[in-house]
PDB file with SEQRES, HELIX, SHEET and CRYST1 records, atoms N, CA, C and O in Angstrom:
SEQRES   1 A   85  UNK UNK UNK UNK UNK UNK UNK UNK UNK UNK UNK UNK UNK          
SEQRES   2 A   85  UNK UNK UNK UNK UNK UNK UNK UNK UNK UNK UNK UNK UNK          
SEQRES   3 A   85  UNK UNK UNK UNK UNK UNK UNK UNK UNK UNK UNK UNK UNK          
SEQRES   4 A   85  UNK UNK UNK UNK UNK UNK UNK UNK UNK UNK UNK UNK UNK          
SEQRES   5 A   85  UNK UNK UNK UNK UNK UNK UNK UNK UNK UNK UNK UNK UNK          
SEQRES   6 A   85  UNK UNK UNK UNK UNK UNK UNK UNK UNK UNK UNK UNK UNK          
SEQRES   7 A   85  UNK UNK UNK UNK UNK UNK UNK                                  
HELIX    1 AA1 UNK A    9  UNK A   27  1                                  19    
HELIX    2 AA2 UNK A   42  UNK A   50  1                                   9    
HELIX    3 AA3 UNK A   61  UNK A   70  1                                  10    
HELIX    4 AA4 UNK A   77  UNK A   83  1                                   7    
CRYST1    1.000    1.000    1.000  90.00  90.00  90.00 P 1           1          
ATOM      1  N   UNK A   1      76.573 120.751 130.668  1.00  0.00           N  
ATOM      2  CA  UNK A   1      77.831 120.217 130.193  1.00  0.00           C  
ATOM      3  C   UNK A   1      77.673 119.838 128.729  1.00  0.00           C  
ATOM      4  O   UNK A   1      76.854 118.952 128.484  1.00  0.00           O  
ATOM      5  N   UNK A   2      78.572 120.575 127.384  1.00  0.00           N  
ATOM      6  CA  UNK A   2      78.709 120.079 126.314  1.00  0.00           C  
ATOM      7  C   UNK A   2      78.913 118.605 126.140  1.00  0.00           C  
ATOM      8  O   UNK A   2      79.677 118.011 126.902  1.00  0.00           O  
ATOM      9  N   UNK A   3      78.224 117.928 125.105  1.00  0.00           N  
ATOM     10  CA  UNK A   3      79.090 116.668 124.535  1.00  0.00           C  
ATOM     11  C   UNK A   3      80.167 117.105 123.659  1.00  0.00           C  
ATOM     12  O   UNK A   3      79.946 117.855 122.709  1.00  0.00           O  
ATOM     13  N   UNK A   4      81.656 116.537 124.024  1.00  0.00           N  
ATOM     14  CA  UNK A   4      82.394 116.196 123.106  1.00  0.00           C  
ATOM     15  C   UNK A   4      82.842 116.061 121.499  1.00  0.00           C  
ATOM     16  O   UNK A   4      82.830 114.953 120.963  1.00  0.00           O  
ATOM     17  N   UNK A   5      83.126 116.925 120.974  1.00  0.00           N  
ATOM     18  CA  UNK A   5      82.996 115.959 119.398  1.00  0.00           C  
ATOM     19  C   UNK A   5      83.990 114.758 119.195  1.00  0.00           C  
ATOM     20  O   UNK A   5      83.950 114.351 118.034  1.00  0.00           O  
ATOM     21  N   UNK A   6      84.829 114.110 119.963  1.00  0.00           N  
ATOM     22  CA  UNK A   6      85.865 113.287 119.939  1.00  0.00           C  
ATOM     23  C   UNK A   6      84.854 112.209 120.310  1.00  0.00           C  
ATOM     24  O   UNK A   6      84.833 111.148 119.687  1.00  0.00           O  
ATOM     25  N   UNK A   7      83.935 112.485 121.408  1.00  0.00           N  
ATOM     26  CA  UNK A   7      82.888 111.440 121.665  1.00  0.00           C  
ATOM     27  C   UNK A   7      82.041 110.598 121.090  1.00  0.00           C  
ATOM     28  O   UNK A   7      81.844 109.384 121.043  1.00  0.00           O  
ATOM     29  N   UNK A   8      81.292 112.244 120.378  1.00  0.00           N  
ATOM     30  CA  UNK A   8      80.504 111.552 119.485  1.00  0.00           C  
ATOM     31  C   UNK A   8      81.187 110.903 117.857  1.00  0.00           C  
ATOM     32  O   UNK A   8      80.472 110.259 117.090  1.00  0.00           O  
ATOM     33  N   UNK A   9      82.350 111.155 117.620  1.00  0.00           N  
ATOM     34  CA  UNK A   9      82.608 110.738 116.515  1.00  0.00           C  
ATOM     35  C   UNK A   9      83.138 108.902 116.704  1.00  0.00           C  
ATOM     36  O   UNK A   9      82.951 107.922 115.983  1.00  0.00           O  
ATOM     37  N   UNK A  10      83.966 109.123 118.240  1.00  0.00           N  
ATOM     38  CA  UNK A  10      84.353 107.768 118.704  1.00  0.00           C  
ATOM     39  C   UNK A  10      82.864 106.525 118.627  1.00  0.00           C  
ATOM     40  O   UNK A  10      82.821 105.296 118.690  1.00  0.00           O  
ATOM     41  N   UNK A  11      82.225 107.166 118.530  1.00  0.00           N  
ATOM     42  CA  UNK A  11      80.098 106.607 119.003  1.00  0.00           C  
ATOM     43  C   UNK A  11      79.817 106.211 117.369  1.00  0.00           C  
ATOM     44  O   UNK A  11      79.163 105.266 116.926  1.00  0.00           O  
ATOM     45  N   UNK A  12      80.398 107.057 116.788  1.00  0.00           N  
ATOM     46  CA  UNK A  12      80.075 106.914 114.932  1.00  0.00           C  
ATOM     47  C   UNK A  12      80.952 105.909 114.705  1.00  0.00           C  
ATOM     48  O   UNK A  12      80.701 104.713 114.559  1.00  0.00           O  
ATOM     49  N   UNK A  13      81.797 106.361 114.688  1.00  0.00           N  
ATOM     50  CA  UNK A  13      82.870 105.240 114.588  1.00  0.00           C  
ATOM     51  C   UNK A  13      82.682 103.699 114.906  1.00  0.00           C  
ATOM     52  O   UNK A  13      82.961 102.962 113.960  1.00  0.00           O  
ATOM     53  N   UNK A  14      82.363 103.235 115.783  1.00  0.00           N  
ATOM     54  CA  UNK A  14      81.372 102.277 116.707  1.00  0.00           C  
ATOM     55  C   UNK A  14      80.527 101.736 116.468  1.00  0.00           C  
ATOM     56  O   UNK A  14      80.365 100.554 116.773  1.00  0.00           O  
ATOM     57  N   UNK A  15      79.459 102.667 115.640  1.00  0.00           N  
ATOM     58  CA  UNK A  15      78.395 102.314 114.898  1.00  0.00           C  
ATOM     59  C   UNK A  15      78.799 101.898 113.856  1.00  0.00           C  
ATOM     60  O   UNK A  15      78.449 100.729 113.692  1.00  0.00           O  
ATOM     61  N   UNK A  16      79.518 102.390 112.862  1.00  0.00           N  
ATOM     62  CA  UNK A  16      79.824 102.544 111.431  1.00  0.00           C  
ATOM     63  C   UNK A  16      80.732 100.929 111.694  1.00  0.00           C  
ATOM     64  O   UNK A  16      80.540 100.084 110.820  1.00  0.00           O  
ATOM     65  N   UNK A  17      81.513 100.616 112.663  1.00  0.00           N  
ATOM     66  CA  UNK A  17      81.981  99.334 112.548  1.00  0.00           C  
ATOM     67  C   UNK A  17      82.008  98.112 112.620  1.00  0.00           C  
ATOM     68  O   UNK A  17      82.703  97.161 112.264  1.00  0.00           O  
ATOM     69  N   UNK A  18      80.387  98.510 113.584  1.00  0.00           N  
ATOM     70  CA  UNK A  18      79.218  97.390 113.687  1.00  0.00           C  
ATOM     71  C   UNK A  18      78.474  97.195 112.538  1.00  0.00           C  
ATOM     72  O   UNK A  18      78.067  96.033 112.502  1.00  0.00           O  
ATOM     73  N   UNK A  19      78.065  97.971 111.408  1.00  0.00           N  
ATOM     74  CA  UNK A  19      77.822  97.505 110.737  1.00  0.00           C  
ATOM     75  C   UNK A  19      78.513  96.819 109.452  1.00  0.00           C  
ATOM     76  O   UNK A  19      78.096  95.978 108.656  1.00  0.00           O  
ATOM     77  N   UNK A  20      80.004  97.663 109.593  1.00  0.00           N  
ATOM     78  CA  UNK A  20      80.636  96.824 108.392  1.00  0.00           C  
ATOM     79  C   UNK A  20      80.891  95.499 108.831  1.00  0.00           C  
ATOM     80  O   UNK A  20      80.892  94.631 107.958  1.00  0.00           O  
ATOM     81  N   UNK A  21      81.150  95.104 110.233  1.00  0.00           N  
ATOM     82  CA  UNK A  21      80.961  93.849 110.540  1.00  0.00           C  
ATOM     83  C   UNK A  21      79.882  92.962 110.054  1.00  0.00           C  
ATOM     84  O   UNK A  21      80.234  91.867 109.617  1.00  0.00           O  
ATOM     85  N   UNK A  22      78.383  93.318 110.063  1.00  0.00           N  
ATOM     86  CA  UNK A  22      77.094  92.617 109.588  1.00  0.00           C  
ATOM     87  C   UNK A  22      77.859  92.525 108.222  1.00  0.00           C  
ATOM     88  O   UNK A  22      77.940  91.339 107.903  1.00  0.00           O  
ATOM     89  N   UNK A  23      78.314  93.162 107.512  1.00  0.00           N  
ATOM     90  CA  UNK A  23      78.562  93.431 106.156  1.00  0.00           C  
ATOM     91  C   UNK A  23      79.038  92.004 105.924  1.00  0.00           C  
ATOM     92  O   UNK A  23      78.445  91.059 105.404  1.00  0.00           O  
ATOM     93  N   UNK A  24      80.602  92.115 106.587  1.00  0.00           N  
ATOM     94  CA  UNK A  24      81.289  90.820 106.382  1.00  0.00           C  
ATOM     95  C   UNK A  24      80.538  89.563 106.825  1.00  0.00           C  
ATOM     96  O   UNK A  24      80.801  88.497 106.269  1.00  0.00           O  
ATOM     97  N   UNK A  25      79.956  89.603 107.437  1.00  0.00           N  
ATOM     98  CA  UNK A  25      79.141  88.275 107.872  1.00  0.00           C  
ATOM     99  C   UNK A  25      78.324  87.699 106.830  1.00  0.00           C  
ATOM    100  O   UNK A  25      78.208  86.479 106.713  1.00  0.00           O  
ATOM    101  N   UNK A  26      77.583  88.779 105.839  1.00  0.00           N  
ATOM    102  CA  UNK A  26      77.357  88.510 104.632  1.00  0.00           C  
ATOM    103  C   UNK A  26      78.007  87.549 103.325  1.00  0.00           C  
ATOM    104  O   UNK A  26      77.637  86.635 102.589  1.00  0.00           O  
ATOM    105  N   UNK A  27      79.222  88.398 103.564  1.00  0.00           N  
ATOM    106  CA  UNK A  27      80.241  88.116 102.242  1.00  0.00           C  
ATOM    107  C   UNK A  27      80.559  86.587 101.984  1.00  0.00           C  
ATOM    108  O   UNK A  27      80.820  86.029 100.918  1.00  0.00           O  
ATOM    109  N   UNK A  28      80.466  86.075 103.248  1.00  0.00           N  
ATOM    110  CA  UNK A  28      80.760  84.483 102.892  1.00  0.00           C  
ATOM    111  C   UNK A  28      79.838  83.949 102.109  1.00  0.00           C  
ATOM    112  O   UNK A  28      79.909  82.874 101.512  1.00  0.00           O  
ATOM    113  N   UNK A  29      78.779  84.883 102.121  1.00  0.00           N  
ATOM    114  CA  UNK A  29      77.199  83.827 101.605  1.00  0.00           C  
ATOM    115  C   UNK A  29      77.548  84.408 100.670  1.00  0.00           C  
ATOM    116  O   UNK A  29      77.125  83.400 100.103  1.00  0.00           O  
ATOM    117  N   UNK A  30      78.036  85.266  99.605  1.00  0.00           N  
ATOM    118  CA  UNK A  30      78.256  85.400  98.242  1.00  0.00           C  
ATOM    119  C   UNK A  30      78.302  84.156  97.399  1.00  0.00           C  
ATOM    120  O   UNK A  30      79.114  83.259  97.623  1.00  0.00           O  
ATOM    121  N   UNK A  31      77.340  84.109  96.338  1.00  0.00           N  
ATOM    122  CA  UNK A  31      77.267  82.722  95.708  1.00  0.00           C  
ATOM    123  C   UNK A  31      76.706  81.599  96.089  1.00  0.00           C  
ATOM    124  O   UNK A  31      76.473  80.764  95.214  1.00  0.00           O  
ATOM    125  N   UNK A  32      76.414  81.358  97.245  1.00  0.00           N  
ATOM    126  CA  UNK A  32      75.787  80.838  97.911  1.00  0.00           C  
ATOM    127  C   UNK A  32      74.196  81.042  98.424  1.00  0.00           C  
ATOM    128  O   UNK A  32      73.760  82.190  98.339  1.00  0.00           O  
ATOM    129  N   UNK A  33      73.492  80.217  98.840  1.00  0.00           N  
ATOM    130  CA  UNK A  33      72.113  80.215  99.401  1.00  0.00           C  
ATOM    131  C   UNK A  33      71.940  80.597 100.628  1.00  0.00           C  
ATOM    132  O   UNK A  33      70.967  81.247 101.010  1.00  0.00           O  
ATOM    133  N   UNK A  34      73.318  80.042 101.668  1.00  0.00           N  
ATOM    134  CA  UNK A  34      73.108  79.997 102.637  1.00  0.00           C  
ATOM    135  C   UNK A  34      74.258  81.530 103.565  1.00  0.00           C  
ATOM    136  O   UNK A  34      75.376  81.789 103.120  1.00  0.00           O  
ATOM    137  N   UNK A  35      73.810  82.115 104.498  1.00  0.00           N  
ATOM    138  CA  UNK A  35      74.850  83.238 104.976  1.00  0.00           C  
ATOM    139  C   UNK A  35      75.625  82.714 105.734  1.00  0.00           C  
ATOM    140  O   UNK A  35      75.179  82.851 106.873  1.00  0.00           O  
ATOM    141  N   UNK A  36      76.711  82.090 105.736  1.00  0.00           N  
ATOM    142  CA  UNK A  36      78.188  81.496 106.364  1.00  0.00           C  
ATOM    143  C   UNK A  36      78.693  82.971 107.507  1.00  0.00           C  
ATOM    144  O   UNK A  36      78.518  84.165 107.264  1.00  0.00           O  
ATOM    145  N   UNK A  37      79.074  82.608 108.234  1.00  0.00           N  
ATOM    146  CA  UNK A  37      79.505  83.896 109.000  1.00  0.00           C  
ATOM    147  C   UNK A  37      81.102  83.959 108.274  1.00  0.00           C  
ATOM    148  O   UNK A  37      81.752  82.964 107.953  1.00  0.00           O  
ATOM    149  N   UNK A  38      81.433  85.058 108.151  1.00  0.00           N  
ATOM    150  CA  UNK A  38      82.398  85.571 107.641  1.00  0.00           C  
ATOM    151  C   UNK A  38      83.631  85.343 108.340  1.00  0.00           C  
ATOM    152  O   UNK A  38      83.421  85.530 109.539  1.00  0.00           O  
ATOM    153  N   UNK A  39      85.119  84.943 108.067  1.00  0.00           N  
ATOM    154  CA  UNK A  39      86.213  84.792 109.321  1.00  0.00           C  
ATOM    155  C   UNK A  39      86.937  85.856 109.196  1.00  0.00           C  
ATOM    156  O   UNK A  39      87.021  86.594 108.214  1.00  0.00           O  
ATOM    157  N   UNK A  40      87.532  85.942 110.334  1.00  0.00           N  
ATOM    158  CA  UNK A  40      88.634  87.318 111.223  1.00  0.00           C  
ATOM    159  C   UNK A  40      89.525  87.388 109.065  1.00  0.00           C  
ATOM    160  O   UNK A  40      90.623  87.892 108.831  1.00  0.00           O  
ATOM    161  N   UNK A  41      89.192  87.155 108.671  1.00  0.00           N  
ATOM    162  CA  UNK A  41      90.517  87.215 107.459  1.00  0.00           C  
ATOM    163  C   UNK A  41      89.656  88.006 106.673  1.00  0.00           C  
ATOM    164  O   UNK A  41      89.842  89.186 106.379  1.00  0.00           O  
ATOM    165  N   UNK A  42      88.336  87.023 106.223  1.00  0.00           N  
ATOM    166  CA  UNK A  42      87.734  88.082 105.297  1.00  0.00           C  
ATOM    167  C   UNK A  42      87.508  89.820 105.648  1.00  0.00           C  
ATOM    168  O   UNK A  42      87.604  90.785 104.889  1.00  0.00           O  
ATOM    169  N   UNK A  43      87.137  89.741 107.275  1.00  0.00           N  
ATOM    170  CA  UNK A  43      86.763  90.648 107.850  1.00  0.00           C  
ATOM    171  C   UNK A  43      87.794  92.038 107.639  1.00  0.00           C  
ATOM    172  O   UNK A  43      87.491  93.227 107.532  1.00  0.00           O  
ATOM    173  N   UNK A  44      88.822  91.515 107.632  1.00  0.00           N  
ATOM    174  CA  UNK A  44      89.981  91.748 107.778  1.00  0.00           C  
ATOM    175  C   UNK A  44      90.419  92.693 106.533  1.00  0.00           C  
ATOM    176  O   UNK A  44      90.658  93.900 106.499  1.00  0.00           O  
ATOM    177  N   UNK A  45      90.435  91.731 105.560  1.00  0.00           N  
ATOM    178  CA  UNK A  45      90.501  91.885 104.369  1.00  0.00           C  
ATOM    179  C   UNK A  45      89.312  92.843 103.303  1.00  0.00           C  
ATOM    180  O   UNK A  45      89.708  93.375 102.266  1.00  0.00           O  
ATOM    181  N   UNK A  46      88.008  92.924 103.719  1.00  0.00           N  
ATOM    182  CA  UNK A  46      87.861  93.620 102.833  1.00  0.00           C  
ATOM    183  C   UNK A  46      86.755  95.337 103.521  1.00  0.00           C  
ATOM    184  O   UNK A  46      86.087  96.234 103.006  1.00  0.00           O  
ATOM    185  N   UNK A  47      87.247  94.856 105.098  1.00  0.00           N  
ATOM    186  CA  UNK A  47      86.675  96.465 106.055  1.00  0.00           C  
ATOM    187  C   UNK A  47      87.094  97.689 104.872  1.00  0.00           C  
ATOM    188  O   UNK A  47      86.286  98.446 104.334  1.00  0.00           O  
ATOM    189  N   UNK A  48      88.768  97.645 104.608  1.00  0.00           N  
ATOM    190  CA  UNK A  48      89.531  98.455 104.339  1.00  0.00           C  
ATOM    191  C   UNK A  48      88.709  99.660 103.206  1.00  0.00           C  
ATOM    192  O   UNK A  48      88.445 100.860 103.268  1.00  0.00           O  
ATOM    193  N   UNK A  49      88.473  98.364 102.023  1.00  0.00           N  
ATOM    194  CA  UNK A  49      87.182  98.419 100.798  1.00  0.00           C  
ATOM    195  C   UNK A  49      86.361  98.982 101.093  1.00  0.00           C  
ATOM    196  O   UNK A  49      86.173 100.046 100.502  1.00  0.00           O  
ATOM    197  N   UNK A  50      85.377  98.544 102.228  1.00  0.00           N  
ATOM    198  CA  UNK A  50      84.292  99.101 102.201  1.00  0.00           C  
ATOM    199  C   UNK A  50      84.189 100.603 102.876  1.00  0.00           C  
ATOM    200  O   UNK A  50      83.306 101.456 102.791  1.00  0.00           O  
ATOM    201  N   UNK A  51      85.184 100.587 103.433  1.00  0.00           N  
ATOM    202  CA  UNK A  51      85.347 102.408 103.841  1.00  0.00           C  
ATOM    203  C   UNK A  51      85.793 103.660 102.877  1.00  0.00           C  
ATOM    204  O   UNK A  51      85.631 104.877 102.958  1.00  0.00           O  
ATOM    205  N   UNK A  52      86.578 102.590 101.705  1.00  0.00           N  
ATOM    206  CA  UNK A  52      87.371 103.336 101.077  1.00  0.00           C  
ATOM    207  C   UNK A  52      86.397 103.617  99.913  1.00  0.00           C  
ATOM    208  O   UNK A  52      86.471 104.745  99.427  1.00  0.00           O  
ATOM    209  N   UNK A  53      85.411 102.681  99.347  1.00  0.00           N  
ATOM    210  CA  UNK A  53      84.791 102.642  97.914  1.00  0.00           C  
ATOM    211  C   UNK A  53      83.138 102.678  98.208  1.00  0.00           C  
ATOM    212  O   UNK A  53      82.341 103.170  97.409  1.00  0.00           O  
ATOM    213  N   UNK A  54      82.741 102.045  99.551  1.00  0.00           N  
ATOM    214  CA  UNK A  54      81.209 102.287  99.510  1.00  0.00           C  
ATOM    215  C   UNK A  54      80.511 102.457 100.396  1.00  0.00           C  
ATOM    216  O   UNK A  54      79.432 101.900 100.597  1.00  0.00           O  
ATOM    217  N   UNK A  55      81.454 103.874 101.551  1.00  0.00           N  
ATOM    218  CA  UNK A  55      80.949 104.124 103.011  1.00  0.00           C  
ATOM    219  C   UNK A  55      80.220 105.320 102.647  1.00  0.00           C  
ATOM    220  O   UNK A  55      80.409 106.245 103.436  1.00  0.00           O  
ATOM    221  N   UNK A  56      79.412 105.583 101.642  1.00  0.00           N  
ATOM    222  CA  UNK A  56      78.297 106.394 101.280  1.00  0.00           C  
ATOM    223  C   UNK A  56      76.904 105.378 101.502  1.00  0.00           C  
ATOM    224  O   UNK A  56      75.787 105.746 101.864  1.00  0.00           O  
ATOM    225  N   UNK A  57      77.417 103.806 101.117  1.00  0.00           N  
ATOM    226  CA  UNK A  57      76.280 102.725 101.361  1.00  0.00           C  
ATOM    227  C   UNK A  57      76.066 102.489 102.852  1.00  0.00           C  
ATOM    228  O   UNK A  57      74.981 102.088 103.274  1.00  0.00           O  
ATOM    229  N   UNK A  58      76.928 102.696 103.510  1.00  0.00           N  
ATOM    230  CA  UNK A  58      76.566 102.055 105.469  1.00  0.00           C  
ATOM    231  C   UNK A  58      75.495 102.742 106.015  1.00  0.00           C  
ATOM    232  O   UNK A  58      75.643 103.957 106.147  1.00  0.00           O  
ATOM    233  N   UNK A  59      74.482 102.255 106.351  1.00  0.00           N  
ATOM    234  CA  UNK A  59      74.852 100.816 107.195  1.00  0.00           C  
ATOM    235  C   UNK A  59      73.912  99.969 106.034  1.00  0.00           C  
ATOM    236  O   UNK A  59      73.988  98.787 106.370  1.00  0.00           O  
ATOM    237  N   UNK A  60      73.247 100.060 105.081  1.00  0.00           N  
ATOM    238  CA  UNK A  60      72.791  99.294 104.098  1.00  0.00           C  
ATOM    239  C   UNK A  60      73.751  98.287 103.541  1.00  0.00           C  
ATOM    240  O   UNK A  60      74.590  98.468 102.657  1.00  0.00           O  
ATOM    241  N   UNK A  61      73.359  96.699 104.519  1.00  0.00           N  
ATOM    242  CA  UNK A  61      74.461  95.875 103.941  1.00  0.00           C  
ATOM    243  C   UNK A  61      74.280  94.990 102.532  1.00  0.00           C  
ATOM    244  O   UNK A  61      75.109  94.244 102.012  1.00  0.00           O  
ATOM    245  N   UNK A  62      72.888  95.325 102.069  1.00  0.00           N  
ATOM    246  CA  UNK A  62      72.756  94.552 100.936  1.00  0.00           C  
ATOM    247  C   UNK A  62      73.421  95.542  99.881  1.00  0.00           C  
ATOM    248  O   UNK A  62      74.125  95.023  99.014  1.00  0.00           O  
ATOM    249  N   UNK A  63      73.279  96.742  99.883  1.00  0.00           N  
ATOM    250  CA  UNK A  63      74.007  98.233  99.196  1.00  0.00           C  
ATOM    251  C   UNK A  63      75.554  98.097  99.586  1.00  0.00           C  
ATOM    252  O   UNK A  63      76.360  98.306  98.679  1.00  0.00           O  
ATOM    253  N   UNK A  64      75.833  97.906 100.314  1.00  0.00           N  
ATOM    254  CA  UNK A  64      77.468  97.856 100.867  1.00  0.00           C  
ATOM    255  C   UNK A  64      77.854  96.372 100.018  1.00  0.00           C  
ATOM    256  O   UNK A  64      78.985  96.487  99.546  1.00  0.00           O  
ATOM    257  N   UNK A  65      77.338  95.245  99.747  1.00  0.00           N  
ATOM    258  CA  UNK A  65      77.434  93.855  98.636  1.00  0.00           C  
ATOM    259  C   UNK A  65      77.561  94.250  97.887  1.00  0.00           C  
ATOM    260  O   UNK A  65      78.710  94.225  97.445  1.00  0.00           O  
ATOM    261  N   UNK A  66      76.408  95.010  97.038  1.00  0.00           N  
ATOM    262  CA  UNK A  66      76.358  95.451  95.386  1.00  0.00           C  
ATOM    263  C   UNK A  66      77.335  96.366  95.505  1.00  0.00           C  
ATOM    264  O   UNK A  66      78.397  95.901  95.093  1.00  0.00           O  
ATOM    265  N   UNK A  67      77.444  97.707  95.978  1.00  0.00           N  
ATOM    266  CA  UNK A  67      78.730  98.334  95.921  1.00  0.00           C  
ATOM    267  C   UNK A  67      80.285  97.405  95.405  1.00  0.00           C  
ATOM    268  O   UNK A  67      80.868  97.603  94.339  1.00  0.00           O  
ATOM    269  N   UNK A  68      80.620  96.608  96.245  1.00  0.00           N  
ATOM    270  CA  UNK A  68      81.526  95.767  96.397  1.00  0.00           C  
ATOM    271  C   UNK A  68      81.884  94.966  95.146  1.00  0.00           C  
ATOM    272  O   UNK A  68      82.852  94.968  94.386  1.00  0.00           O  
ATOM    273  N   UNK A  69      80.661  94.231  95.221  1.00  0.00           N  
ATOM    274  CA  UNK A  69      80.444  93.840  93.456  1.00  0.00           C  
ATOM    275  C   UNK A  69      81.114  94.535  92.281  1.00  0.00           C  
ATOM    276  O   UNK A  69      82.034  94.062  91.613  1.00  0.00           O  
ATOM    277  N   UNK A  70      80.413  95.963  92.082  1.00  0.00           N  
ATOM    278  CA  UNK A  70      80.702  96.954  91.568  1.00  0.00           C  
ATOM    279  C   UNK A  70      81.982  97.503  91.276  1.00  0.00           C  
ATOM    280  O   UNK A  70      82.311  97.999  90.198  1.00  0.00           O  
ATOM    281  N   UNK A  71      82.732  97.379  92.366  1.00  0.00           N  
ATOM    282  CA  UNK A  71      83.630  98.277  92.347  1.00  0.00           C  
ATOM    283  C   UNK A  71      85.060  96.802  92.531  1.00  0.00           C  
ATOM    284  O   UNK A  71      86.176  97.083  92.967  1.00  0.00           O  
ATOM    285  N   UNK A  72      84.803  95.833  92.247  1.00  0.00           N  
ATOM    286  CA  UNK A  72      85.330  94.155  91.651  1.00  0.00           C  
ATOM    287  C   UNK A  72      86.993  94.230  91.637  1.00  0.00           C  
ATOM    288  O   UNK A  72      87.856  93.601  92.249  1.00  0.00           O  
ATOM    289  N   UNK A  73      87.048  95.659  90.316  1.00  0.00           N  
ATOM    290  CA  UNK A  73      88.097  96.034  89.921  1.00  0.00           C  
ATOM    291  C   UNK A  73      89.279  96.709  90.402  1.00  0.00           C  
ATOM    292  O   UNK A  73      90.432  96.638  89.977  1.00  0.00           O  
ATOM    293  N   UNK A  74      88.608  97.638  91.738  1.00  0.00           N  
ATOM    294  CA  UNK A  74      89.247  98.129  92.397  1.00  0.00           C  
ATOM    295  C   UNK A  74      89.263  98.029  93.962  1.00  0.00           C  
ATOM    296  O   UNK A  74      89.637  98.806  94.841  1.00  0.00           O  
ATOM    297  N   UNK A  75      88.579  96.470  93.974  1.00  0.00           N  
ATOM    298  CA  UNK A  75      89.080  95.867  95.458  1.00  0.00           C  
ATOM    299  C   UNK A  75      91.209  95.544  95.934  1.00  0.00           C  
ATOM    300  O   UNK A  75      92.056  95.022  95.209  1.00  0.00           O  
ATOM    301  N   UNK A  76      91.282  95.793  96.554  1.00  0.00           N  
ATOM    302  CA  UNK A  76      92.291  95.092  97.285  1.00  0.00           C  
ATOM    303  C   UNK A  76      92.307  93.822  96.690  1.00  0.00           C  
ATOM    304  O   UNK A  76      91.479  93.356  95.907  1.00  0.00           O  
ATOM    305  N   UNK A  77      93.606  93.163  97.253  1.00  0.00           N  
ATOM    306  CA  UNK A  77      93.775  91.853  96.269  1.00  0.00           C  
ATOM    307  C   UNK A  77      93.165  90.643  97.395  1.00  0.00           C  
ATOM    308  O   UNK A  77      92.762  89.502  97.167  1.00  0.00           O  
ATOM    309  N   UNK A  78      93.264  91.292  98.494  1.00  0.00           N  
ATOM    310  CA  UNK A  78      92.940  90.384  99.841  1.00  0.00           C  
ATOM    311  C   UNK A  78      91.452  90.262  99.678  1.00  0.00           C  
ATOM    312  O   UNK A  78      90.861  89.182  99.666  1.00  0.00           O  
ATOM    313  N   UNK A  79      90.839  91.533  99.544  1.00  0.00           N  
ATOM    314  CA  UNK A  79      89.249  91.279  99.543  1.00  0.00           C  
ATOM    315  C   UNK A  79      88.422  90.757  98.489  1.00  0.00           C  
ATOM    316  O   UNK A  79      87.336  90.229  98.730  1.00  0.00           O  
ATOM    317  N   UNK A  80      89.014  90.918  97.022  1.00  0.00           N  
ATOM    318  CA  UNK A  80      88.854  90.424  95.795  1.00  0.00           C  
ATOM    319  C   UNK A  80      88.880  88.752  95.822  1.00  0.00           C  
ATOM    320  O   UNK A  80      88.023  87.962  95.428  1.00  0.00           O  
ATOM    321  N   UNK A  81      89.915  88.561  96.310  1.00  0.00           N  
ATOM    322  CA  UNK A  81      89.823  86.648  96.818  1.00  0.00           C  
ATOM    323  C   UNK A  81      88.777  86.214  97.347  1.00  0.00           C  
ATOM    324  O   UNK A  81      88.172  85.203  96.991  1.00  0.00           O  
ATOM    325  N   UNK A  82      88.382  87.204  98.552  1.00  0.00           N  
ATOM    326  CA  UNK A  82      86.660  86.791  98.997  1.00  0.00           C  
ATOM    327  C   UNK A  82      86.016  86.420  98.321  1.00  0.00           C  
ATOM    328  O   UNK A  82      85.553  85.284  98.430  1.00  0.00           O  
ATOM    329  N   UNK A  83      85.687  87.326  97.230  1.00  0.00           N  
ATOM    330  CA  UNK A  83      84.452  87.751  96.087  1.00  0.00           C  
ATOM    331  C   UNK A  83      84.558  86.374  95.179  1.00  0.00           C  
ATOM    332  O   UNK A  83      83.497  85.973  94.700  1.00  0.00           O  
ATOM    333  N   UNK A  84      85.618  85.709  94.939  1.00  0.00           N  
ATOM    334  CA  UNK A  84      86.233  85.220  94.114  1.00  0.00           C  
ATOM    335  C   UNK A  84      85.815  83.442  94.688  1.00  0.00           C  
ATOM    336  O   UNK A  84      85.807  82.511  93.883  1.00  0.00           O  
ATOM    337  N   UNK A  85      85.483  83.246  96.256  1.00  0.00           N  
ATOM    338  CA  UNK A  85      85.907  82.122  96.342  1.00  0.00           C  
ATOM    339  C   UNK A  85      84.720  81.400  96.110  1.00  0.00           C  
ATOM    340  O   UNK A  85      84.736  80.169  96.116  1.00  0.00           O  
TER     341      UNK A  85                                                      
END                                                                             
């Protein structure tokens, strides 16, 4: 019996969203010492970003930060507030 490609992409997919999650869990600790878990808003707010500007970096979440960093200018206005607070 073949696997699926709807399967395995649903499985990528899955993966790829588990880690932008670690990602956001990060983002609160921006500026900070300590890693704050990230809330349903930030999460929310800057997934969109990281698929759109630095899903060549996943699952590397310290690379998926600096990306983010990087690309400051052309965050969303929702996820830019993160960066910002």
């Amino acid at each position: 019996m073949k696997a699926t490609s709807s399967g395995s992409s649903a499985t990528t997919l899955r993966a790829g969203l588990a880690l932008v999650l670690g990602l956001l869990l990060e983002l609160s600790a921006i500026g900070s010492a300590r890693a704050d878990i990230a809330t349903p808003e930030q999460k929310r707010a800057c997934t969109p970003d990281v698929y759109r500007l630095c899903a060549g970096e996943i699952p590397n979440v310290r690379a998926i930060t600096a990306c983010l960093r990087r690309q400051k200018a052309s965050l969303s206005e929702a996820c830019r507030a993160v960066f910002e607070q």
